[in-house]
N, C-alpha and C positions, 0 to 999 in steps of 0.2 A: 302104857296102855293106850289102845284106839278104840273111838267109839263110831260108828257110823251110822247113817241114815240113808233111804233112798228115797223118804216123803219130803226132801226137800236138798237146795245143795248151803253146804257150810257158811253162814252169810248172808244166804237168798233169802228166796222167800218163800212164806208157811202157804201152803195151799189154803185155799177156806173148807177143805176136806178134813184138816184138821184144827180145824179153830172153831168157838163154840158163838162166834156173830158172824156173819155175813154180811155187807154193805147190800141194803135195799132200798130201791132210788123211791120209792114212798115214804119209808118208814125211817130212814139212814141206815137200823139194822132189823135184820133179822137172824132166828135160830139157824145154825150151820149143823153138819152132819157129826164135828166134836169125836172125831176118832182118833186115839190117842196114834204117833207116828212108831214107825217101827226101828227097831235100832239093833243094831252087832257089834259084837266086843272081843275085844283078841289083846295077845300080848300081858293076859295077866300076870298078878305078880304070883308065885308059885304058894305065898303064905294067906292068900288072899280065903277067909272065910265065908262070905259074904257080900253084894253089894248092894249097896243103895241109890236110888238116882231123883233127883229134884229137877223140875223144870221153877226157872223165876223168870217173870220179869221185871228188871230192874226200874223200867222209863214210867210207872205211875203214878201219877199226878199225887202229890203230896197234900194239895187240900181240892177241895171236889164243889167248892165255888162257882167253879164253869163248866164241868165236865156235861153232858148230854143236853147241853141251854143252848135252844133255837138264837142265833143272832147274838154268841159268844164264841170266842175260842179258848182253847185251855195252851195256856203261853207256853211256848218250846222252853222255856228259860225259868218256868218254874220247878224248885226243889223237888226232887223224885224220891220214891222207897221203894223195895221191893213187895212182890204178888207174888205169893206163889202157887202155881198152876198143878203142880205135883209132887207127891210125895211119897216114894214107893220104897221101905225098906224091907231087909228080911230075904233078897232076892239070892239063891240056894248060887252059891262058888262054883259049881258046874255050869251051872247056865250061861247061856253065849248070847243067847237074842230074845227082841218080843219082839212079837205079830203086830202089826197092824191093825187097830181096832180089839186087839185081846182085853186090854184094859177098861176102854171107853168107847163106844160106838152110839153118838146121839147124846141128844139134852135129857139130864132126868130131872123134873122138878121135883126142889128138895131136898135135889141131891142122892148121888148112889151111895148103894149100901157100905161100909165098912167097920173096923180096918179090915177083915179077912178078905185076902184077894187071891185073885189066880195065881196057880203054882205052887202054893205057900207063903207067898208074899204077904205084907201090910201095908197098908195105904194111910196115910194120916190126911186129916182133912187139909182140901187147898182153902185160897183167900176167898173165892168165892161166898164161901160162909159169913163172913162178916160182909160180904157188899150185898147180899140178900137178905140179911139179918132182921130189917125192917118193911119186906117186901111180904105180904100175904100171902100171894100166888107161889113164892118161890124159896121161902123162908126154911132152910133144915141144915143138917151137917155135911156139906157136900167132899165124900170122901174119891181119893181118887185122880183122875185126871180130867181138867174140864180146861176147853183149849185158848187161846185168843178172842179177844173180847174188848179190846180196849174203847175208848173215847172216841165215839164218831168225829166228834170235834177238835181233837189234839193234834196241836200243829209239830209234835212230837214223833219220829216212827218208834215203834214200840220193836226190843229185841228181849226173844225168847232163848235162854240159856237153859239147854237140856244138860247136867254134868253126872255122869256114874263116877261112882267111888270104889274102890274096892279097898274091903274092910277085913284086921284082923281078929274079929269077930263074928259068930254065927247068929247072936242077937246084940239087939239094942233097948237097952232099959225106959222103952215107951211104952204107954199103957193109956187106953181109952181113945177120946178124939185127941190126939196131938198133932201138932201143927208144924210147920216148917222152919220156924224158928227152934224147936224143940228138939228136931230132927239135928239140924247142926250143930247144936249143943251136946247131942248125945254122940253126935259120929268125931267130935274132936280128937284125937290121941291117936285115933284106930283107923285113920285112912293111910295104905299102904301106895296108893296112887289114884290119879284120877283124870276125865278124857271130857270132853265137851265138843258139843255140836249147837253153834245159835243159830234162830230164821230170824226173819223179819217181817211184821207185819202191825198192818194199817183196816181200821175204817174209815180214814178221812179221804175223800175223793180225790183231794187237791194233793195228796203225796202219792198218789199209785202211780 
């Protein structure tokens, strides 16, 4: 199976068209335009029911110590987990591509609505929700796609792994706000192949 993109090349780097910060020489960030990248898929497998596809990224700062503190940095060399950015399952075996922006276009505080998404899709909530958790302004279940966002101050470059799956199944035994760990729990058994495309992308000035 192949999956492609034209928002960005295999490796490169994520425009801030599709990332949910911006580098602001005031502020280090600001809000970005957060439209989810468009992607085409070819080469399935002929049993394929369904697909699913997760964006993660892997390079996040394991404790949050340093991470946005004026006159720190968050060490290249510290212990990383995964984020995850998205969570889109349920996506119909006939379908070949998504639009640009079809999923996500802009910041919603709060967070957008789900899991019903376009197409017939479901979205399970990203990580966003727990790094807003204790935030006022911004606090809810953010379902969805919400884009690049890392540590203005990580001397880390942060890679975004977008991977479709294609499944011998037409559902997955998810239910409510599920999360991305859940997701790949449920898709174990029932992936018949699968394709990936990673960017790369930075707030810190000092790596651009």
């Amino acid at each position: 199976m192949r999956l492609a993109t034209t928002a960005f090349a295999d490796g490169g780097w994520i425009p801030a068209e599709f990332a949910f910060g911006r580098i602001d020489p005031a502020s280090h960030v600001a809000l970005s335009q957060n439209r989810n990248p468009d992607f085409a898929w070819s080469e399935v497998p002929d049993a394929t029911r369904s697909f699913a596809l997760l964006c993660v990224d892997a390079d996040v700062p394991s404790q949050g110590d340093d991470v946005n503190q004026e006159g720190r940095e968050v060490p290249a060399a510290l212990a990383r987990v995964d984020f995850f950015h998205w969570v889109l399952v349920e996506i119909a075996a006939q379908r070949r591509s998504i639009a640009r922006g079809e999923f996500s276009d802009g910041v919603t505080a709060r967070g957008k609505p789900g899991p019903a998404a376009p197409g017939g899709t479901r979205q399970g909530i990203n990580d966003y929700t727990g790094w807003f958790a204790g935030d006022a302004a911004m606090a809810g279940d953010y379902y969805g796609y919400d884009g690049p966002c890392p540590p203005w101050n990580d001397a880390r470059m942060h890679h975004y792994r977008f991977t479709l799956y294609a499944l011998d199944v037409a559902s997955l035994p998810l239910d409510g706000a599920f999360a991305g760990a859940d997701a790949r729990r449920a898709i174990a058994g029932h992936v018949l192949a699968e394709a990936a495309v990673t960017g790369r992308y930075t707030l810190n000035p000092r790596l651009r």
